[in-house]
C-alpha distance (Angstrom), angle and dihedral (degrees) to the residues before:
residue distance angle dihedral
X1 . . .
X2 3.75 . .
X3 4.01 125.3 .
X4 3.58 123.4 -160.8
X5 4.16 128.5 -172.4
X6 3.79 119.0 -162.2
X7 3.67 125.4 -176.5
X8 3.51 114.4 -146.1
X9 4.07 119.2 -126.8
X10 4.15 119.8 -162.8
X11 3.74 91.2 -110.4
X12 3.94 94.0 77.6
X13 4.10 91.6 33.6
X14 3.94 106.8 135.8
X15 4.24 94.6 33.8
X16 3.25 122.8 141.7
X17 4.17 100.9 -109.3
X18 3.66 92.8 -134.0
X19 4.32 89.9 54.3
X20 3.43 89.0 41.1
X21 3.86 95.2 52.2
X22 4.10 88.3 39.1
X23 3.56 92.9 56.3
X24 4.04 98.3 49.5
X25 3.92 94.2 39.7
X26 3.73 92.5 57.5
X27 3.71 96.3 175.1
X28 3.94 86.3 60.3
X29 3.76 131.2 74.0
X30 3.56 129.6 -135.5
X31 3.72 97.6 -120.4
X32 4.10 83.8 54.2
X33 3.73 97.0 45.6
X34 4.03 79.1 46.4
X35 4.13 82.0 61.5
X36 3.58 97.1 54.1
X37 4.21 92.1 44.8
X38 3.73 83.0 63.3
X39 3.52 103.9 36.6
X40 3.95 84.6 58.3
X41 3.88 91.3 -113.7
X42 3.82 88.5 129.1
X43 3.87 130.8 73.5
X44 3.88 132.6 -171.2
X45 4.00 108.4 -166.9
X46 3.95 87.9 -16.2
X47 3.65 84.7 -53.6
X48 3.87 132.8 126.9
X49 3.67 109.5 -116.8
X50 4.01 138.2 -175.0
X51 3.77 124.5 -129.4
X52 3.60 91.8 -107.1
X53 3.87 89.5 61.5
X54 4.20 112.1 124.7
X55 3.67 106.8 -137.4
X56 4.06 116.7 -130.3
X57 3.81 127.3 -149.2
X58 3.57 110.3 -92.1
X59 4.19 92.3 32.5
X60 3.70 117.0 142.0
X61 3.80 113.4 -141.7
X62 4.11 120.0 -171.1
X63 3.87 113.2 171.2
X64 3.21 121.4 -169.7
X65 4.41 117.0 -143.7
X66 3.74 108.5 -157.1
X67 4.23 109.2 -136.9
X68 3.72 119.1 -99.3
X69 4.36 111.9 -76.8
X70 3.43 107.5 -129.2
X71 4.36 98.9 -101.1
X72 3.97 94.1 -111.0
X73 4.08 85.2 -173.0
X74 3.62 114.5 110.1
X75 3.73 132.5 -119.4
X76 4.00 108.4 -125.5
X77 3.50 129.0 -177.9
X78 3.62 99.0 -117.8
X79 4.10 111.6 154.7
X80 3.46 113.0 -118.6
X81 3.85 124.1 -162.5
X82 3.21 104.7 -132.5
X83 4.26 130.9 -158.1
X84 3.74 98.8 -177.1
X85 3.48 144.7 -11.3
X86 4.09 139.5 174.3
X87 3.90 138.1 157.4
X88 4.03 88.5 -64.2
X89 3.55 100.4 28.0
X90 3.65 156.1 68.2
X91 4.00 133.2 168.4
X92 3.62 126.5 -170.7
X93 3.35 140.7 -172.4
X94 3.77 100.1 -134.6
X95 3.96 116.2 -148.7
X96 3.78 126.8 -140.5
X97 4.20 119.3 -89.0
X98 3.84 86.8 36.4
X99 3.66 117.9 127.6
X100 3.95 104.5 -149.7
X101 4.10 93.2 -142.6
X102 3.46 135.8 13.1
X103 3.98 115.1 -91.8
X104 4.15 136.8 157.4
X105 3.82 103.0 -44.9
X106 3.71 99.7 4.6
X107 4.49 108.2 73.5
X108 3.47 96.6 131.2
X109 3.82 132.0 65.8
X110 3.37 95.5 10.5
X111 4.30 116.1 147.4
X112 4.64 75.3 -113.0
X113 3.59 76.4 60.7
X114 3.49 100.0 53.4
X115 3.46 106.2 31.8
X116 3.94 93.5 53.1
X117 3.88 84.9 59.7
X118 3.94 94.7 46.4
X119 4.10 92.5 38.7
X120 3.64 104.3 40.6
X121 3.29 117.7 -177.3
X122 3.86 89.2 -7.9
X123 3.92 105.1 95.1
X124 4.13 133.0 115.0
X125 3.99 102.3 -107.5
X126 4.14 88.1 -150.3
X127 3.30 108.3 113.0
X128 3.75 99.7 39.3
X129 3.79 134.8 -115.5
X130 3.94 100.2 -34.1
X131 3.64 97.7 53.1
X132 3.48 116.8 27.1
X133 4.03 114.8 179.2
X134 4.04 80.3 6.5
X135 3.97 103.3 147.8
X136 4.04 94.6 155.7
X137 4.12 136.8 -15.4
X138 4.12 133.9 -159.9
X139 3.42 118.5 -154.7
X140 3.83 131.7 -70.7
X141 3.86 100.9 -110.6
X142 3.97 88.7 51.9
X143 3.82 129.4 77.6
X144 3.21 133.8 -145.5
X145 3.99 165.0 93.5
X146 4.02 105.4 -28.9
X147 4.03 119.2 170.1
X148 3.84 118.4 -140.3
X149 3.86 116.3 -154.9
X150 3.85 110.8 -140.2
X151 4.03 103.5 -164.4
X152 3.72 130.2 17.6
X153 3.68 102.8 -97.5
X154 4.00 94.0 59.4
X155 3.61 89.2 54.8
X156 3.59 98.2 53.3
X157 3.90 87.0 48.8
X158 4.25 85.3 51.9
X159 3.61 91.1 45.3
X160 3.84 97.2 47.3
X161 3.81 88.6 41.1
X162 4.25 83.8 56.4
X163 3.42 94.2 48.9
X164 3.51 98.3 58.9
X165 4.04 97.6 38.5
X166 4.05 96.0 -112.0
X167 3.61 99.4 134.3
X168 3.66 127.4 83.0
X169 3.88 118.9 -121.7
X170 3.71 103.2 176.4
X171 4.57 112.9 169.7
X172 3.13 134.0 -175.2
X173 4.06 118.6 -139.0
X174 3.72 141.0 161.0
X175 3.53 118.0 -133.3
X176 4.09 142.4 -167.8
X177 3.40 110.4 -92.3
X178 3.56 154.3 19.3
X179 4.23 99.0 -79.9
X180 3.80 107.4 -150.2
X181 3.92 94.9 -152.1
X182 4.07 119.0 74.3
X183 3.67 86.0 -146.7
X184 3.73 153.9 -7.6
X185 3.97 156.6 133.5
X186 3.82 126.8 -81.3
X187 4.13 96.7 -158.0
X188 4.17 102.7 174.3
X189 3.53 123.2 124.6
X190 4.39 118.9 -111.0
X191 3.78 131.9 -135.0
X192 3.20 153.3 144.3
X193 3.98 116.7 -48.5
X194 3.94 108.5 -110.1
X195 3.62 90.6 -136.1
X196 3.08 110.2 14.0
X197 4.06 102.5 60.8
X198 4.18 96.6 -175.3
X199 4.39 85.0 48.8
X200 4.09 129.3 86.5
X201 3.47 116.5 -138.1
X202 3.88 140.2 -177.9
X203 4.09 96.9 -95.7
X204 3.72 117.1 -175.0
X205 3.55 98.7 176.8
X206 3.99 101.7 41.8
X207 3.75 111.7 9.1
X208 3.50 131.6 96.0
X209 4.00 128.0 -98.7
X210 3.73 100.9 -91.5
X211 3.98 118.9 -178.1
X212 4.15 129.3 -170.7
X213 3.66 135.0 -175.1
X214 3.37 129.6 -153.2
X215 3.58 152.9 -178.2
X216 3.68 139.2 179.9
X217 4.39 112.2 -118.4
X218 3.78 92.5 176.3
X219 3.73 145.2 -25.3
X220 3.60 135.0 -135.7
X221 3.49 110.3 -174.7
X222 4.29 114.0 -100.2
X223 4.40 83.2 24.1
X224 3.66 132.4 44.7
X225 4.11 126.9 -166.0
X226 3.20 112.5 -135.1
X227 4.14 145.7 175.4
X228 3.93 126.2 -134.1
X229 3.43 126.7 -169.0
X230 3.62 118.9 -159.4
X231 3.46 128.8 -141.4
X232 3.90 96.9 174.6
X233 3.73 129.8 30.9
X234 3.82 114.5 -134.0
X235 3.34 128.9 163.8
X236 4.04 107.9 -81.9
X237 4.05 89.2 -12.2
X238 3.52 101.0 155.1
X239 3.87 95.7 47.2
X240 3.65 88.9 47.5
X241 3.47 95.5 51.9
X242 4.02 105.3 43.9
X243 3.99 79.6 50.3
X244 3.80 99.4 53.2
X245 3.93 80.0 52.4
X246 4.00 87.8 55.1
X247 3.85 86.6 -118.9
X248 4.12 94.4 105.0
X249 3.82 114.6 -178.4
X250 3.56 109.7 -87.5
X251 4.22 113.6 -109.3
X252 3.95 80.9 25.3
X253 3.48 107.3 133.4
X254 3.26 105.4 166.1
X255 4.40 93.6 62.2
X256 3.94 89.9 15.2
X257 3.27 135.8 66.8
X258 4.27 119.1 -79.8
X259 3.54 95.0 -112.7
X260 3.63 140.6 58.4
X261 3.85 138.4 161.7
X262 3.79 99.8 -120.0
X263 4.06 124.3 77.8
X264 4.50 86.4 -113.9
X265 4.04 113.3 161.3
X266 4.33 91.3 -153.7
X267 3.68 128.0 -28.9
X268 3.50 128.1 -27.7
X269 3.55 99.8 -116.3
X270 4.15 127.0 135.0
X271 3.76 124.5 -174.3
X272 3.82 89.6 -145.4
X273 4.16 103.4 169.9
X274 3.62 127.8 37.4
X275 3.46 120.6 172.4
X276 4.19 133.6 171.8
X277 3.23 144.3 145.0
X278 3.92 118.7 -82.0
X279 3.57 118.5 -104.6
X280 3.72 94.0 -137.1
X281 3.88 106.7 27.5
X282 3.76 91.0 31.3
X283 4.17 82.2 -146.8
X284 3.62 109.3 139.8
X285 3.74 112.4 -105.2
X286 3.72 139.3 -164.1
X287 3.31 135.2 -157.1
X288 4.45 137.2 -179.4
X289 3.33 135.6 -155.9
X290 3.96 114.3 -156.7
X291 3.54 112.9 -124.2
X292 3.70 117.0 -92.9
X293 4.11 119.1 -93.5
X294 3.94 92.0 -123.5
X295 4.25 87.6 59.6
X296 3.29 98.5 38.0
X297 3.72 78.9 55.9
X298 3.78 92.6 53.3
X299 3.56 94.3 46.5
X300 4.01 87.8 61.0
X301 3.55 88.6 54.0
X302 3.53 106.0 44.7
X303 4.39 81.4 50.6
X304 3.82 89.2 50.8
C-alpha cells in the first residue's frame, strides 16, 4: 500500500476533503477517494473524517491507497460489436441481457467479461477489479453505444468530460402515449425510492439534480418514439423521467405497467449517439449505434 501526507495551505481552506484529495491525486477519482473516506483509509489530525469534512489551515491529511487486488474476473470470449476503437479507446454497441460489470449474481458474461478478453492487458485500472476501463454503464435490458477507456489517462479525460456534461448521450425510446408537446426538458432531481430500495424516483429532498431532453420523432397513436438527450447521468434517469410524465417506456416494467401487448424482454430504450471529446486528440468525436433489429421491428408495427 501507498501513504501519502499533505499539509494543508489557507488557499484551499473550506474544500470539500474528498475534492481536495481528487484534485492532488490525479490518477484517482473522486468517487474512489470517496471509497477510501469510508473505508477509514483517510485521516485528518489522526482523526477519521467524512467526505463532507472542510479542511482548515494547518490540517494534516495522510491517506492511505490500498495495492491493486489481483482482478479475479475472467476474460471470456464474448463477441463484441464494436464502433470504434484506438490505443485509448474502445466503443461498443452493447446488446440487450448484458450486464455492463460484474456484480452479486451476475460474474460471468458481463461486457468486463468480454472486454478483458478482447483488451488484454490494455484496460484503465480506476475503478478497481469489477470494472476495469468502466467510465459509465446503462442498464442491462437497454442497448446501446458504451465507451471503454483502455489506460488511465483516457479515463480521467471521460470522467472529467462527465462531470462537467460535455459529452453527448443522445437515445432513442418508445414511450406510452401520445405526448402533446414536440419537445421539452424534464429538470427534477433522482434518488433512491423510499420504499422501494432497488427503484429511482423523482426526490426533491435527497436526490440528485437530474435533467432530460426530449423530442417527439413520430407518433402512432396509444405510443410515441421519441429522443432524449441527457445532460446528467443518474441512475435509470430517462425511465424515471418519461414516467413522472405518465409516458413510461414501453416494455418497462419496473416504471410501467407489468403488461404489454408486444413479446419485449425490458424497456425499449437505445443509447443511439455518443459523442466526446478524445482523450488524446481532444477533437470532438461522434459515434452511432444502429438501432437494434427487435425495434426496428416494433417501429414497423406500430406504422402498420
Amino acid at each position: 500500500m501507498t501513504q501519502n501526507k499533505f499539509l494543508v495551505d489557507e488557499s484551499y481552506v473550506g474544500e470539500r476533503i474528498d475534492k481536495y484529495l481528487s484534485e492532488l491525486l490525479e490518477n484517482q477519482t473522486r468517487s474512489y477517494i470517496q471509497k477510501l473516506i469510508k473505508d477509514n483509509q483517510v485521516l485528518v489530525n489522526e482523526k477519521i473524517v467524512k467526505a463532507n469534512y472542510k479542511i482548515s489551515t494547518g490540517d494534516v491529511i495522510v491517506i492511505t491507497i490500498p495495492d491493486a487486488i489481483p482482478l479475479e474476473i475472467r476474460p471470456q470470449n464474448i463477441p463484441l460489436d464494436i464502433l470504434f476503437e484506438d490505443e485509448d479507446i474502445l466503443v461498443v454497441n452493447k446488446p440487450k441481457n448484458m450486464v455492463v460489470h460484474p456484480s452479486a449474481g451476475h460474474y460471468d458474461g458481463t461486457l468486463v467479461n468480454a472486454i478483458m478478453y478482447h483488451c488484454k492487458e490494455n484496460l484503465s485500472g480506476i475503478n478497481g477489479v469489477l470494472r476495469p476501463g468502466i467510465v459509465h454503464r446503462i442498464d442491462m435490458d437497454t442497448t446501446g453505444a458504451l465507451v471503454i477507456c483502455k489506460n488511465d489517462n483516457a479515463h480521467l479525460s471521460l470522467t472529467k468530460q462527465l462531470k462537467v456534461h460535455s459529452i453527448t448521450r443522445k437515445y432513442r425510446a418508445i414511450v406510452y402515449g401520445n405526448i402533446k408537446e414536440e419537445e421539452g426538458t424534464i429538470n427534477a432531481p433522482i434518488g433512491r425510492h423510499p420504499i422501494e430500495r432497488k427503484k429511482m424516483a423523482i426526490n426533491h429532498k435527497n436526490g440528485k439534480e437530474a435533467i432530460t431532453h426530449y423530442k417527439v420523432i413520430e407518433r402512432f397513436g396509444n405510443y410515441t418514439y421519441i429522443e432524449c438527450q441527457l445532460e446528467t447521468g443518474r441512475t435509470h434517469q430517462i425511465r424515471v423521467h418519461m414516467a413522472s410524465l405518465q409516458h413510461p417506456i414501453l416494455g418497462d416494467s419496473v416504471y410501467g405497467p407489468s403488461k404489454q401487448r408486444f413479446s419485449l424482454d425490458g424497456q425499449t430504450l437505445h443509447a443511439m449517439v455518443l459523442g466526446f471529446h478524445h482523450p488524446r486528440t481532444e477533437e470532438y468525436v461522434e459515434f452511432e449505434a444502429p438501432l437494434p433489429s427487435y425495434f426496428v421491428s416494433l417501429l414497423d408495427k406500430l406504422r402498420s
